[in-house]
C-alpha positions, -999 to 999 in steps of 0.1 A, spaced: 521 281 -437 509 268 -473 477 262 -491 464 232 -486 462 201 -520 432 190 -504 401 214 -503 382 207 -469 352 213 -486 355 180 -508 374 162 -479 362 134 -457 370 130 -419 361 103 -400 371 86 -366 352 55 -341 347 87 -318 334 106 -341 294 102 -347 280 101 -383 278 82 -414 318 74 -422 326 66 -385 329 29 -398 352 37 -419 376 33 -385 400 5 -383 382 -1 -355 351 -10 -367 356 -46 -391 387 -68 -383 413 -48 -388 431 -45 -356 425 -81 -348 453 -91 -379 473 -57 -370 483 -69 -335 485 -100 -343 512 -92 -357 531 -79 -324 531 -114 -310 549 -145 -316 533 -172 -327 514 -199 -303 517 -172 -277 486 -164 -253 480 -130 -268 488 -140 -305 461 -165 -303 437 -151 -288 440 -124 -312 434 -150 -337 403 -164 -319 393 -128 -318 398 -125 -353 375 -159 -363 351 -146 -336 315 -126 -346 314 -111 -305 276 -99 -301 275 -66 -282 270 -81 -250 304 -103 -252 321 -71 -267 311 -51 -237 320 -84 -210 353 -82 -228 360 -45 -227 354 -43 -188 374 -67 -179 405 -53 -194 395 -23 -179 390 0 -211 379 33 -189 356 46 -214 316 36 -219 298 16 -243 278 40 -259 310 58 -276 314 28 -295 283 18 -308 268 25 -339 232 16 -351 234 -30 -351 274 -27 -357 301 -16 -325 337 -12 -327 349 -47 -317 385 -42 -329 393 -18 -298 393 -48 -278 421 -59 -299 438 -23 -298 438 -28 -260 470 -55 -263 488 -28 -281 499 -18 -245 510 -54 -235 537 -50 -266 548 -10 -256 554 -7 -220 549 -43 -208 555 -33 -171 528 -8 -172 501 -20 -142 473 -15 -171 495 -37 -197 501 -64 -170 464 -65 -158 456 -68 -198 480 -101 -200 468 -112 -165 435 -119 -180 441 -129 -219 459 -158 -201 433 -164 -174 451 -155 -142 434 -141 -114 466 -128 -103 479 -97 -120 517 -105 -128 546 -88 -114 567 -65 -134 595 -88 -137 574 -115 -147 559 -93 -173 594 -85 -188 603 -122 -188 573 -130 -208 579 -97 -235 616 -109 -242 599 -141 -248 567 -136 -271 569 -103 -288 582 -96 -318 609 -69 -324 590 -37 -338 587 -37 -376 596 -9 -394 567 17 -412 568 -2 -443 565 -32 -431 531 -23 -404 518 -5 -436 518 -39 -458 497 -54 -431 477 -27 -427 467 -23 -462 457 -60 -468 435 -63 -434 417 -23 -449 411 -40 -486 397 -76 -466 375 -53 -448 366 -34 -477 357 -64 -497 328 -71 -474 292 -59 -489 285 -31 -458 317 -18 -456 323 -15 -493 287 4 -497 301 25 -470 339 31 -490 320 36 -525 293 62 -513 324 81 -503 323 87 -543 356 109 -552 362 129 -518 394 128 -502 396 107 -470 412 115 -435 412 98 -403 406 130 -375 428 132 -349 420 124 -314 426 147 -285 466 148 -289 485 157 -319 476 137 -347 499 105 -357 509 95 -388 478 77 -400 463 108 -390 453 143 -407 446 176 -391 439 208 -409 437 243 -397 426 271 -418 438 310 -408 420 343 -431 446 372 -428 435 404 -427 443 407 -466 415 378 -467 433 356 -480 429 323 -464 459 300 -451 455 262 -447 481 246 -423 483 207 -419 497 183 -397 501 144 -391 512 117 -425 476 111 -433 487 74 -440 450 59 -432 435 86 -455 452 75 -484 452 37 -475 416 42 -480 416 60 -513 438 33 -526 421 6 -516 387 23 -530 406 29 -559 416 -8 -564 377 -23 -553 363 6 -577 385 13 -611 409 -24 -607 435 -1 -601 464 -19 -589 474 -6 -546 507 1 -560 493 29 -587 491 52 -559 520 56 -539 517 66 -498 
């Protein structure tokens, strides 16, 4: 149990699932998973560019919705939609299966149609096409490098830097989903003893949290990313 460095009061949370003002704050919303994943693939392989396609692409709400379905992402539209903007890069989170547990029915379905087959590949066939066209996984350091140049792209475009900037000096986390949080993630969980004195646990590396401050840091005050270290 310890007291917390970051006061909750002057603290930030956002999430795609989670409705208000900083919700686009989410990789999910801009193109940052579209360069992340890329990344899983090999070159000139059917998921690696049509991630890139992806990436090029501005998808209107209707082709982000067509697209969605037909990998069979089980939630509904609504939960992703905020005001004119939706969270298009969930579509590219979906392959992130296709690179983990490539005989997974859901993972093979997924590849089935980024390469336009009706019929949904065996496991083995699957397996075959994993040894051949993803890469080997990269270590923290190196996903965090590609994550932090896609967050300060994004950042660099007028909305979503309006949207970093109004965030003023607050501390940023990315919420946790329904599981335990990751290590993007940051979860905080306050306890008064009978003493009343209050106790602040956290949990999860709040890596996303502080990508954001650097890169706001960087955009804002020409910091250089590297001032502020993970």
């Amino acid at each position: 149990m310890s007291v917390t460095q970051r006061p909750v009061a002057a603290s930030i949370f956002f999430s795609a699932y989670r409705r208000g003002a900083h919700r686009q704050l989410s990789n999910l919303f801009g193109k940052v998973e579209w360069a992340y994943q890329m990344h899983k693939f090999r070159t000139g392989s059917s998921v690696h560019t049509w991630l890139a396609q992806g990436l090029a692409q501005t998808f209107s709400l209707n082709e982000f919705d067509r697209v969605r379905q037909s990998m069979r992402h089980p939630g509904t539209l609504a939960s992703y939609v905020h005001g004119s903007d939706f969270a298009e890069g969930l579509l590219a989170q979906l392959t992130s299966i296709i690179a983990q547990r490539p005989t997974a029915l859901l993972a093979r379905q997924r590849l089935s149609y980024i390469m336009g087959d009706t019929r949904t590949m065996s496991g083995e066939e699957a397996m075959a096409w994993h040894r051949k066209n993803v890469v080997p996984e990269l270590t923290n350091a190196e996903k965090d490098a590609i994550l932090q140049a896609a967050i300060f792209k994004k950042f660099c475009q007028p909305k979503f830097f309006d949207l970093l900037v109004a965030t003023g000096d607050k501390q940023l986390h990315e919420a946790k989903g329904r599981g335990r949080p990751n290590r993007y993630q940051y979860h905080v969980v306050t306890r008064v003893d009978a003493q009343g004195t209050t106790h602040v646990a956290s949990s999860g590396g709040d890596i996303m949290g502080r990508m954001l401050m650097r890169v706001r840091d960087e955009l804002l005050f020409n910091l250089p990313v590297s001032a502020t270290p993970l």
